[in-house]
MOPAC internal coordinates of N, CA, C and O (Angstrom, degrees):
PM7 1SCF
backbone

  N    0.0000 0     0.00 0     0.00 0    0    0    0
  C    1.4445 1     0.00 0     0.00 0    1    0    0
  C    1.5339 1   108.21 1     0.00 0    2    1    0
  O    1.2310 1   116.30 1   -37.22 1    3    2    1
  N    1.5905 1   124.64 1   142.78 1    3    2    1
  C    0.9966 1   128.14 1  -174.46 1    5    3    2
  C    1.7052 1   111.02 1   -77.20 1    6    5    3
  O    1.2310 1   123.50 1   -16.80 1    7    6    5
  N    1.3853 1   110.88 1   163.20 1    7    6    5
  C    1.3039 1   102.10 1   172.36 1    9    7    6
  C    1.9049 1    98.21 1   -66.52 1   10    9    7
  O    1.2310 1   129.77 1    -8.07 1   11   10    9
  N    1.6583 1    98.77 1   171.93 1   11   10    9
  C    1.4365 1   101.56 1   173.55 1   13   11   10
  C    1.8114 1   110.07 1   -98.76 1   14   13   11
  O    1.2310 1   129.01 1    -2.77 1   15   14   13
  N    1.3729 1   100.24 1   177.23 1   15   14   13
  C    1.7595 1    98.85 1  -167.10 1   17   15   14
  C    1.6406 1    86.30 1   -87.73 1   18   17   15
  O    1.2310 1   113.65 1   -30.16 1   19   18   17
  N    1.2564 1   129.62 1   149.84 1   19   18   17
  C    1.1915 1   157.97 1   166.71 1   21   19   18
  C    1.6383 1   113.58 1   -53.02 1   22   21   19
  O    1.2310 1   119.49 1  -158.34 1   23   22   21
  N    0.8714 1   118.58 1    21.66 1   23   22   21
  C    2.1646 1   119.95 1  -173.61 1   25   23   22
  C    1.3226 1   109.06 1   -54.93 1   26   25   23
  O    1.2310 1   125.85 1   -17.44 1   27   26   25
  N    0.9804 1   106.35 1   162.56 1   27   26   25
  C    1.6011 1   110.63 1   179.94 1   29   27   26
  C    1.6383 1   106.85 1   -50.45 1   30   29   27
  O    1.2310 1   125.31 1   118.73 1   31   30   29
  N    1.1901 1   107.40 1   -61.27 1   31   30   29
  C    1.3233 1   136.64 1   165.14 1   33   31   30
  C    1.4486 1   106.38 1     1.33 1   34   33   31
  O    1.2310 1   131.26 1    83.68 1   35   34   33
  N    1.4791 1    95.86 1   -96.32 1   35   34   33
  C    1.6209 1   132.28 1   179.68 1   37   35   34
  C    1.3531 1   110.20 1   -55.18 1   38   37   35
  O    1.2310 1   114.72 1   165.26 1   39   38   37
  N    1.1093 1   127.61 1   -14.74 1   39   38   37
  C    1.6224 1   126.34 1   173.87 1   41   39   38
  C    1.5580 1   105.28 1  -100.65 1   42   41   39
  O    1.2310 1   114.76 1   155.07 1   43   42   41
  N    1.8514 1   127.54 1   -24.93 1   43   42   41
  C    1.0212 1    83.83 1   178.03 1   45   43   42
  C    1.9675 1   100.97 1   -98.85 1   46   45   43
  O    1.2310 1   120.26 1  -170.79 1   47   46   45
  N    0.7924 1   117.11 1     9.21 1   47   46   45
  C    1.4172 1   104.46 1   169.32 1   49   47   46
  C    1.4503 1   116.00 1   -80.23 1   50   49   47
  O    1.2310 1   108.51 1   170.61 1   51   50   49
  N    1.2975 1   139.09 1    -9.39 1   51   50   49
  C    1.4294 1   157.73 1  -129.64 1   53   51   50
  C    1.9159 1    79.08 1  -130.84 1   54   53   51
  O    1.2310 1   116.90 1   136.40 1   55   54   53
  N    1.1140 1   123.49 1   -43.60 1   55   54   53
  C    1.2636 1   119.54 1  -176.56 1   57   55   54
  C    1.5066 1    95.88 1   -80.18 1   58   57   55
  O    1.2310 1   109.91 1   102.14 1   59   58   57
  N    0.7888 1   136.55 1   -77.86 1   59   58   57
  C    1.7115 1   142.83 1   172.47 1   61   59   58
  C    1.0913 1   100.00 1   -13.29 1   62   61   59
  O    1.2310 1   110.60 1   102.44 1   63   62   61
  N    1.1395 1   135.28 1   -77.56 1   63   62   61
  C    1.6874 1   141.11 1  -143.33 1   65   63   62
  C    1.7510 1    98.60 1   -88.07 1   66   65   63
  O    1.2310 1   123.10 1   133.58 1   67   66   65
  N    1.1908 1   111.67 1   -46.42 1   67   66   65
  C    1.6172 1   104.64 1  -167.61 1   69   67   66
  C    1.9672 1   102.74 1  -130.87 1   70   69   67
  O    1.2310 1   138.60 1  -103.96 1   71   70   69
  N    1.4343 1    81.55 1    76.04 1   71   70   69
  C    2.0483 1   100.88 1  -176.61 1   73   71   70
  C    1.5174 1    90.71 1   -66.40 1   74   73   71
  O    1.2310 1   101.92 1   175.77 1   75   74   73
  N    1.1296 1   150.63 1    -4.23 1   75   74   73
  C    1.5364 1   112.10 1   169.27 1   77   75   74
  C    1.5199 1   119.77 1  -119.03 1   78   77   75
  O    1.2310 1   132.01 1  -138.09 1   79   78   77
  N    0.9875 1    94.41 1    41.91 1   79   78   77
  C    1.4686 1    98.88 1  -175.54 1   81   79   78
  C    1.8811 1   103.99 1  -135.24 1   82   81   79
  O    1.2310 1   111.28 1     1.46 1   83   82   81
  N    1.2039 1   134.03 1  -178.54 1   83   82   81
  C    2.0494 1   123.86 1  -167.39 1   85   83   82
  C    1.8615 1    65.48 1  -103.20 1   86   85   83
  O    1.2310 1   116.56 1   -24.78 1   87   86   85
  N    1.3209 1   124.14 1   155.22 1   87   86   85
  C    1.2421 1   130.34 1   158.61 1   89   87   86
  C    1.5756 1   126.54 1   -85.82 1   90   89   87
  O    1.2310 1   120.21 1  -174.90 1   91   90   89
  N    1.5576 1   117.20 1     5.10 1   91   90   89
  C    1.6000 1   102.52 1   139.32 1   93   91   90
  C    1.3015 1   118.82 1   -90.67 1   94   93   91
  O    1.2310 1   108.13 1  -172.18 1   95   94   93
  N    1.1272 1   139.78 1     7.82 1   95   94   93
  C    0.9207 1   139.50 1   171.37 1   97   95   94
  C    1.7813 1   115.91 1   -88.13 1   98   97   95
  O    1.2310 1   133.60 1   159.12 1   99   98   97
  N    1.5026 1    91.31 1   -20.88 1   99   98   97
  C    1.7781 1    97.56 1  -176.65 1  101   99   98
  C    1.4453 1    99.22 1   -87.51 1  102  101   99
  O    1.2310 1   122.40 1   151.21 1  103  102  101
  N    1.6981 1   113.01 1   -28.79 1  103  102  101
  C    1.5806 1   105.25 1   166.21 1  105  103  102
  C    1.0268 1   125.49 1   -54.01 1  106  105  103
  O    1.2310 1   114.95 1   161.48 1  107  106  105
  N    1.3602 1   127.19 1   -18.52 1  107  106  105
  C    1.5652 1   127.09 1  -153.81 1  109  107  106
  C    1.1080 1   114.93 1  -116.66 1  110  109  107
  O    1.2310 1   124.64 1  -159.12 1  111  110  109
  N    1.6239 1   108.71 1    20.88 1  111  110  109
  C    1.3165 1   128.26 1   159.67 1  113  111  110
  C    1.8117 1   114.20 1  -151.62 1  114  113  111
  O    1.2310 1   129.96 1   -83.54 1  115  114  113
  N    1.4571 1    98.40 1    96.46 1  115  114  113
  C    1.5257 1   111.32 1  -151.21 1  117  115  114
  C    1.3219 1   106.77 1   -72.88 1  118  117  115
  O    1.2310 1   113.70 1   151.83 1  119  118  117
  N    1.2593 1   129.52 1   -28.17 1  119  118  117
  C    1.3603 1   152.90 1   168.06 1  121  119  118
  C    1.4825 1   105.46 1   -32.97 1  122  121  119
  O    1.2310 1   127.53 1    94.71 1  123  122  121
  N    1.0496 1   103.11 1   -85.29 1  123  122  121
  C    1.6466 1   133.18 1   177.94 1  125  123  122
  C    0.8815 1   103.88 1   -54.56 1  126  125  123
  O    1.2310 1    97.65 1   132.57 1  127  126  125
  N    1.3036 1   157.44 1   -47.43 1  127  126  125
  C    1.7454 1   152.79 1   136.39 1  129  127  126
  C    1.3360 1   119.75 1   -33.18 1  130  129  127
  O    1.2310 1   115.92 1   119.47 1  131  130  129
  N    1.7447 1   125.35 1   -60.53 1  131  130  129
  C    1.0839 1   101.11 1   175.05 1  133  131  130
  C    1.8378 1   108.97 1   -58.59 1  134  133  131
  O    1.2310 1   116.43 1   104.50 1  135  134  133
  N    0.6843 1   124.39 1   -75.50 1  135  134  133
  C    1.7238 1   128.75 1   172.74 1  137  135  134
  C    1.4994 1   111.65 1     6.96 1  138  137  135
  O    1.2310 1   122.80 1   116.46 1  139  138  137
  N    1.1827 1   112.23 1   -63.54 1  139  138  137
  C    1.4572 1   124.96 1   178.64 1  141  139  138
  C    1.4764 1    96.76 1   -79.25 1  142  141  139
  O    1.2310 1    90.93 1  -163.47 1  143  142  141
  N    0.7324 1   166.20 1    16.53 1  143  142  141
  C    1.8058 1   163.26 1   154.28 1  145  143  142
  C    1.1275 1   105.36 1   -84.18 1  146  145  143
  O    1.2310 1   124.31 1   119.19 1  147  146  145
  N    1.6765 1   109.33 1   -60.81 1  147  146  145
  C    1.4137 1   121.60 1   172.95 1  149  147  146
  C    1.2418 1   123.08 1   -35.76 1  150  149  147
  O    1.2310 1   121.75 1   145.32 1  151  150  149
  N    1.5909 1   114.26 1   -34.68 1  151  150  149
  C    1.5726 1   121.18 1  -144.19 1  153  151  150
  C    1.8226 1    81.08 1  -111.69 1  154  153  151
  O    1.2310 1   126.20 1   113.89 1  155  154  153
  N    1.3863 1   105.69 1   -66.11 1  155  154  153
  C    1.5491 1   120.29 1  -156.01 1  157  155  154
  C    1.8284 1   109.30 1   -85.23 1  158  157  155
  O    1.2310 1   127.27 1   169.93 1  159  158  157
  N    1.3016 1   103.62 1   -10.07 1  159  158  157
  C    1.8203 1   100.17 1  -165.97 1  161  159  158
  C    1.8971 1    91.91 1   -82.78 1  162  161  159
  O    1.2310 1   141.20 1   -13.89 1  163  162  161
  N    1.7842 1    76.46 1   166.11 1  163  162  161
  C    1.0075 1    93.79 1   176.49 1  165  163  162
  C    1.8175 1   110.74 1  -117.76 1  166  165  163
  O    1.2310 1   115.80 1   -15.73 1  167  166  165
  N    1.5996 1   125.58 1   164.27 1  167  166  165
  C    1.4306 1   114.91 1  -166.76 1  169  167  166
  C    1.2167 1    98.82 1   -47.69 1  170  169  167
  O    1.2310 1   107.20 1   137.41 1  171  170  169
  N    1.1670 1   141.45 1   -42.59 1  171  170  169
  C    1.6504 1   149.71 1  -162.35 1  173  171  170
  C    1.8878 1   101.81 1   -51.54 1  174  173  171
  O    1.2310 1   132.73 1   127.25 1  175  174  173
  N    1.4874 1    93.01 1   -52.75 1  175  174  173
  C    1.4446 1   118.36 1  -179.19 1  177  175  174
  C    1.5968 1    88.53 1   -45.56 1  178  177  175
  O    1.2310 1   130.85 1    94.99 1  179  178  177
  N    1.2965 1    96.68 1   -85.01 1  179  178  177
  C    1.1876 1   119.92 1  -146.51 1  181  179  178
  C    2.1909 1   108.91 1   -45.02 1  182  181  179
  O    1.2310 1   126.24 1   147.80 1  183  182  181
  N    1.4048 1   105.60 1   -32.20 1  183  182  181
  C    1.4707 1    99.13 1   157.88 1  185  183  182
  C    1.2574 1   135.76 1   -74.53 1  186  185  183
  O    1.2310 1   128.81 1   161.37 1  187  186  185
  N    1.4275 1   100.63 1   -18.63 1  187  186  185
  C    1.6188 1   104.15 1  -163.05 1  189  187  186
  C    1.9527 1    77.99 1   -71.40 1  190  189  187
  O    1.2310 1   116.79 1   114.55 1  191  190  189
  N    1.4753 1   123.70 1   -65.45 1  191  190  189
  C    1.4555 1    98.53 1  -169.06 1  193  191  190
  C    0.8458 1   138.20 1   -67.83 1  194  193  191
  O    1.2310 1   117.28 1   168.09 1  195  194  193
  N    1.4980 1   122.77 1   -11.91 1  195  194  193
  C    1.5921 1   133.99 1   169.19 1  197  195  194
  C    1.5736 1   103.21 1   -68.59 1  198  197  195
  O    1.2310 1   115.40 1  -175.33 1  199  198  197
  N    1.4330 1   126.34 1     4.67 1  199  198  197
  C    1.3403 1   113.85 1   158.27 1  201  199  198
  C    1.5099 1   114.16 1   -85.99 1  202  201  199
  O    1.2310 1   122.83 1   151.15 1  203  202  201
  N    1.0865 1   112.18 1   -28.85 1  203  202  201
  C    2.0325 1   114.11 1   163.67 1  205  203  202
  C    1.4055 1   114.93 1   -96.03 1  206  205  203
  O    1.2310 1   115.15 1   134.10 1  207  206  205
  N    0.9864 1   126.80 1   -45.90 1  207  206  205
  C    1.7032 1   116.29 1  -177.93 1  209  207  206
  C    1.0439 1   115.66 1  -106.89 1  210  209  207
  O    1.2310 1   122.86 1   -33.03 1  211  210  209
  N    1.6603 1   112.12 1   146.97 1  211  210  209
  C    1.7635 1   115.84 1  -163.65 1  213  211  210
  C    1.8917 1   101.56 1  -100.90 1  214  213  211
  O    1.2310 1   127.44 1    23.86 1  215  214  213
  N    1.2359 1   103.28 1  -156.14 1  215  214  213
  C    1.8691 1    95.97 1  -166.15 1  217  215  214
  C    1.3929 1    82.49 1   -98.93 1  218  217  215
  O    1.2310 1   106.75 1  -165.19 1  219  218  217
  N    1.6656 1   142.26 1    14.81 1  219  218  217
  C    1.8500 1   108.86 1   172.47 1  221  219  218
  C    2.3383 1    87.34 1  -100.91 1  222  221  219
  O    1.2310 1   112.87 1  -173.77 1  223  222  221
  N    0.8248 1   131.07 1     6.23 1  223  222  221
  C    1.0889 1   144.09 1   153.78 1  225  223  222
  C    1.5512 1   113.56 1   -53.88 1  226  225  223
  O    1.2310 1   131.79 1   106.25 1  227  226  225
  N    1.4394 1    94.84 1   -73.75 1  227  226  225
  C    1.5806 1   103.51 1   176.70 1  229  227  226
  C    1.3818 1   121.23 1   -39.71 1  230  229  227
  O    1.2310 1   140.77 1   115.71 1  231  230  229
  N    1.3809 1    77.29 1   -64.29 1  231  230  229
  C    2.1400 1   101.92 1  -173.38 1  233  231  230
  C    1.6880 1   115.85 1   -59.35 1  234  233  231
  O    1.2310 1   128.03 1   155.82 1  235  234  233
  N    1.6563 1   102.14 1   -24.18 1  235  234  233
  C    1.3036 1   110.40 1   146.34 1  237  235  234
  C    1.5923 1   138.48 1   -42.66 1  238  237  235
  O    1.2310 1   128.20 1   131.43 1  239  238  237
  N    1.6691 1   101.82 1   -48.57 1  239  238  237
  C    1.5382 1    99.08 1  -168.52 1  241  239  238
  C    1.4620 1    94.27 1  -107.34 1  242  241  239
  O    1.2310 1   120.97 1   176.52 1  243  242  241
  N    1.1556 1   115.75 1    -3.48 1  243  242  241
  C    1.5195 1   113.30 1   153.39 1  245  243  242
  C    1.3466 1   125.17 1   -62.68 1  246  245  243
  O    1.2310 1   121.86 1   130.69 1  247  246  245
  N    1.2916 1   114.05 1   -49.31 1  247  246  245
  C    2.0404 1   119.44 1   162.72 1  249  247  246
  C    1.4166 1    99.70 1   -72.70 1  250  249  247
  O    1.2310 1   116.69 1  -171.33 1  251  250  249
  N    0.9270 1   123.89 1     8.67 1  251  250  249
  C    1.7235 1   103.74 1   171.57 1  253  251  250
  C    1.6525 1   125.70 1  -157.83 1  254  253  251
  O    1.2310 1   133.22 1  -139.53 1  255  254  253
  N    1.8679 1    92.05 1    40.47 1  255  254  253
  C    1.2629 1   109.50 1  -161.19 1  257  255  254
  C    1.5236 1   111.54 1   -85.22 1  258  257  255
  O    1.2310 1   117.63 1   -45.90 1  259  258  257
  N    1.5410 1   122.12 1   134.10 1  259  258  257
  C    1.1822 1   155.58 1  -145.58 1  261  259  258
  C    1.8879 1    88.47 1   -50.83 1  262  261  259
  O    1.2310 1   106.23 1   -38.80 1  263  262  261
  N    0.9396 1   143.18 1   141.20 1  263  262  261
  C    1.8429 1   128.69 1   143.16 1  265  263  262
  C    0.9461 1   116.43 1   -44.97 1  266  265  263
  O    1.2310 1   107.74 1   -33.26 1  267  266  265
  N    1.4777 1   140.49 1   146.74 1  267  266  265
  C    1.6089 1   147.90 1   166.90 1  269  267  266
  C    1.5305 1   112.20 1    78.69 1  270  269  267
  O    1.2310 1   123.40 1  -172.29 1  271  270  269
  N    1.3553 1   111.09 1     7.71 1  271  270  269
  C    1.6957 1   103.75 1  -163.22 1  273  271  270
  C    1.7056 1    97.11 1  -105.83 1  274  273  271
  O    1.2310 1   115.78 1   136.57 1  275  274  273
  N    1.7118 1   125.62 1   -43.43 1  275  274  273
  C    1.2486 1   112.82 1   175.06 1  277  275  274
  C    1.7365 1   108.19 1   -71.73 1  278  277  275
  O    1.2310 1   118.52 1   -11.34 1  279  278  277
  N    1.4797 1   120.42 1   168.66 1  279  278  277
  C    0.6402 1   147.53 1   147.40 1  281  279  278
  C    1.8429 1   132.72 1   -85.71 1  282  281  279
  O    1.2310 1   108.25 1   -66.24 1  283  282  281
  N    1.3082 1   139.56 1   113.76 1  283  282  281
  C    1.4516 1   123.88 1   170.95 1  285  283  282
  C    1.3945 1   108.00 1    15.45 1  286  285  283
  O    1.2310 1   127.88 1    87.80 1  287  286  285
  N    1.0041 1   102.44 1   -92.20 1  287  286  285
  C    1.5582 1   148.21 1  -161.80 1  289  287  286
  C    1.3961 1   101.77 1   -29.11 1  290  289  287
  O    1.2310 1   112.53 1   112.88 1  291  290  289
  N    1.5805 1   131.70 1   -67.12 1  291  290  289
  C    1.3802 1   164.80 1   115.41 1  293  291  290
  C    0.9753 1   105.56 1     7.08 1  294  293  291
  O    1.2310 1   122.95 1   130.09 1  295  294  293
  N    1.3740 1   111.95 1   -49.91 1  295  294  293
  C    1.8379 1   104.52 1  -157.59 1  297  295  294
  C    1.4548 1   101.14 1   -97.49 1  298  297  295
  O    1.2310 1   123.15 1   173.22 1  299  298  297
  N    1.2383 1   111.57 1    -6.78 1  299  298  297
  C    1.8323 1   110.63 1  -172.47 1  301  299  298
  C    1.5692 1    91.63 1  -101.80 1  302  301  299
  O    1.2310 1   110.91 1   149.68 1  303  302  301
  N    1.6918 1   134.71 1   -30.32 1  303  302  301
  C    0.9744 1   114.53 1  -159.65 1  305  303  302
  C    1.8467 1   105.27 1   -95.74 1  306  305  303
  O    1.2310 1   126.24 1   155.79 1  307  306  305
  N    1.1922 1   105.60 1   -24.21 1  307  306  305
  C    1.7091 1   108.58 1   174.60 1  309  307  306
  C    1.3773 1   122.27 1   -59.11 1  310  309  307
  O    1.2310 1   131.35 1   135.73 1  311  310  309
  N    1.8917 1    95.70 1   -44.27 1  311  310  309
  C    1.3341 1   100.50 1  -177.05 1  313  311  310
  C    1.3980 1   118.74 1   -92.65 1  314  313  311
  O    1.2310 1   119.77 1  -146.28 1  315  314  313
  N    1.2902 1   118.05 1    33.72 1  315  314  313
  C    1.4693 1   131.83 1  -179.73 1  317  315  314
  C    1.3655 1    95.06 1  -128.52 1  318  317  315
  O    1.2310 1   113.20 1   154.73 1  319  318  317
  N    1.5803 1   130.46 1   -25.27 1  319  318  317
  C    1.6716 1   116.24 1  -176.88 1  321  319  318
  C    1.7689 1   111.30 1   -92.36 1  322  321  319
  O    1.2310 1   139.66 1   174.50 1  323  322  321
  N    1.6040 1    79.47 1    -5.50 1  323  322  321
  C    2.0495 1    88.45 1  -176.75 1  325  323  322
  C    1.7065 1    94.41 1   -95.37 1  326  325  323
  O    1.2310 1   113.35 1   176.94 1  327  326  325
  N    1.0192 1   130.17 1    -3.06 1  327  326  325
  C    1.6006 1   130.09 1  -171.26 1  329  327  326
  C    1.3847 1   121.77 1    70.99 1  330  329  327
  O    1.2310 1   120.86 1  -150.94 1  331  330  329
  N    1.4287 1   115.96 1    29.06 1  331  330  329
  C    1.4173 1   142.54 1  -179.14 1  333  331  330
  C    1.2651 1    96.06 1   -61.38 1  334  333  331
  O    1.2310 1    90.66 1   139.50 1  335  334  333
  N    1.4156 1   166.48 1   -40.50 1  335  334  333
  C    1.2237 1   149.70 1  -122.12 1  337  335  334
  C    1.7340 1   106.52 1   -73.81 1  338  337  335
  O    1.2310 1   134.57 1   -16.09 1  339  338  337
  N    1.3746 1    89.43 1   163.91 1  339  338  337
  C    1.4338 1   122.94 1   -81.89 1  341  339  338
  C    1.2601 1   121.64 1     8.48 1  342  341  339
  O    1.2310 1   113.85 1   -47.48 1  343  342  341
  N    1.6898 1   129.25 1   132.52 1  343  342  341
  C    1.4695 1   115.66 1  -177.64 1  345  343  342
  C    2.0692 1    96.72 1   -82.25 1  346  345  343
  O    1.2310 1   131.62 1   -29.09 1  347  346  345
  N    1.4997 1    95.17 1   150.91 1  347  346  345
  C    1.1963 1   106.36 1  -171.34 1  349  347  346
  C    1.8438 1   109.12 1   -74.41 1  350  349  347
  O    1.2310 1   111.13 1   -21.53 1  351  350  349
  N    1.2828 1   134.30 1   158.47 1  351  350  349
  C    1.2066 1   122.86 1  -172.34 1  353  351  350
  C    1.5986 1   130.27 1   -49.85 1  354  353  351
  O    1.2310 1   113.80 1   -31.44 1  355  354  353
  N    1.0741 1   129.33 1   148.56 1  355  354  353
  C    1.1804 1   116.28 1  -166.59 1  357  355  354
  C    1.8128 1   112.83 1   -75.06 1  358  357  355
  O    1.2310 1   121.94 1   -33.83 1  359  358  357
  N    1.2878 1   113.88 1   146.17 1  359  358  357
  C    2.2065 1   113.26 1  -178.20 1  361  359  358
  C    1.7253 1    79.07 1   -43.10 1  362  361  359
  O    1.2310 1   131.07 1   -31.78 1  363  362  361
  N    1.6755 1    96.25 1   148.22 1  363  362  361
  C    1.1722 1   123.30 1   160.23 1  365  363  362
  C    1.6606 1   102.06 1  -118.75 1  366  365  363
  O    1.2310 1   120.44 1   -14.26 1  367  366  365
  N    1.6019 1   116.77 1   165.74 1  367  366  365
  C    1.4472 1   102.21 1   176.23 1  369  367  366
  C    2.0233 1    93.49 1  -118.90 1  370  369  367
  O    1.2310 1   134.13 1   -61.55 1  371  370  369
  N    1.1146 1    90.27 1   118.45 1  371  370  369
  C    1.7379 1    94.05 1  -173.54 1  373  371  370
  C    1.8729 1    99.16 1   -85.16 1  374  373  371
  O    1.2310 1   122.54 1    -3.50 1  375  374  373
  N    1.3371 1   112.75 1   176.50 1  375  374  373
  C    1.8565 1   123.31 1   173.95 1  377  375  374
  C    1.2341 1   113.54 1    65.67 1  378  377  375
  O    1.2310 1   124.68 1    -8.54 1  379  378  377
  N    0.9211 1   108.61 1   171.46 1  379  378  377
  C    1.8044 1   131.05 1  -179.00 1  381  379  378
  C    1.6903 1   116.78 1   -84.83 1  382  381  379
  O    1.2310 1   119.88 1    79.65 1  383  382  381
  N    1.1050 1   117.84 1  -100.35 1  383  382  381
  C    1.3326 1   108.76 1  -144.17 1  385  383  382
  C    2.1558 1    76.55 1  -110.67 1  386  385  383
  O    1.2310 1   128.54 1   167.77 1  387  386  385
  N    0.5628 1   101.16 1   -12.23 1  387  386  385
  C    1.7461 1    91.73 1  -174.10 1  389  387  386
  C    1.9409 1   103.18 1   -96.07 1  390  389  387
  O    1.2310 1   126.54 1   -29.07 1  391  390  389
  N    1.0683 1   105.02 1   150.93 1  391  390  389
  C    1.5942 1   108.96 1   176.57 1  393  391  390
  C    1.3366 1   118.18 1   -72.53 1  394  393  391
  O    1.2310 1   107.75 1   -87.92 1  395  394  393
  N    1.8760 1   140.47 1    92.08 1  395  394  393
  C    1.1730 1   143.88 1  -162.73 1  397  395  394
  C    1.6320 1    92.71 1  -127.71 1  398  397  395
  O    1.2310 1   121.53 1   -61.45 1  399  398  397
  N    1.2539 1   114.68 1   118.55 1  399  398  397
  C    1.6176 1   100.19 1   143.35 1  401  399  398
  C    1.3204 1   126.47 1  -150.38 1  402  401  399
  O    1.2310 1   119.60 1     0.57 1  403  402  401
  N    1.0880 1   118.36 1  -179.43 1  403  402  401
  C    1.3556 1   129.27 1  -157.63 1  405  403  402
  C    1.3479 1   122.45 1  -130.96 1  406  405  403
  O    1.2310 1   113.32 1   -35.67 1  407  406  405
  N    0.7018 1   130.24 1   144.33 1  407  406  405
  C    2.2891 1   127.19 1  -176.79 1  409  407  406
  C    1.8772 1   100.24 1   -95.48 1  410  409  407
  O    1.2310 1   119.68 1   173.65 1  411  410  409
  N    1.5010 1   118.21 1    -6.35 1  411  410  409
  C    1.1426 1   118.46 1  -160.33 1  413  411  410
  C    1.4279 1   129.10 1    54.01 1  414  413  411
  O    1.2310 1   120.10 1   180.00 1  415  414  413

């Protein structure tokens, strides 16, 4: 997936959802943004990006969602509107000091 275009829009929700990071920088990894939208947006959120990205976007960073970023809650309700059922386990982050993970 490409990074997303930078709009007023999308940067300030990109600040909202993922506060520790500059929010073009959270654009420029769409994955990890949608993810946190999913989890952290609000409906407001949630239109401003459904004016640039469509649901194989979504369903994207849903199969390839970050470890630690959904919540339960999130992870039962996305993967029930994508027709996931049973939703598959949530990313775990496996290893030590190096970046490894795993879906289990």
């Amino acid at each position: 997936m490409k990074a997303l275009p930078p709009t007023p829009e999308l940067l300030a929700v990109a600040e909202r959802v993922v506060w520790f990071k500059p929010p073009a920088e959270t654009l420029a990894d769409p994955v990890h943004f949608l993810a946190h939208v999913m989890t952290y947006g609000t409906v407001e959120d949630l239109r401003a990006v459904r004016g640039v990205v469509g649901e194989r976007e979504f369903l994207e960073a849903l199969k390839d969602a970050p470890p630690g970023v959904f919540d339960a809650r999130s992870w039962a309700y996305w993967n029930l509107k994508f027709g996931r059922v049973p939703a598959p386990p949530m990313p775990v982050r496996m290893g030590g000091k190096e970046k490894t993970f795993s879906r289990r």
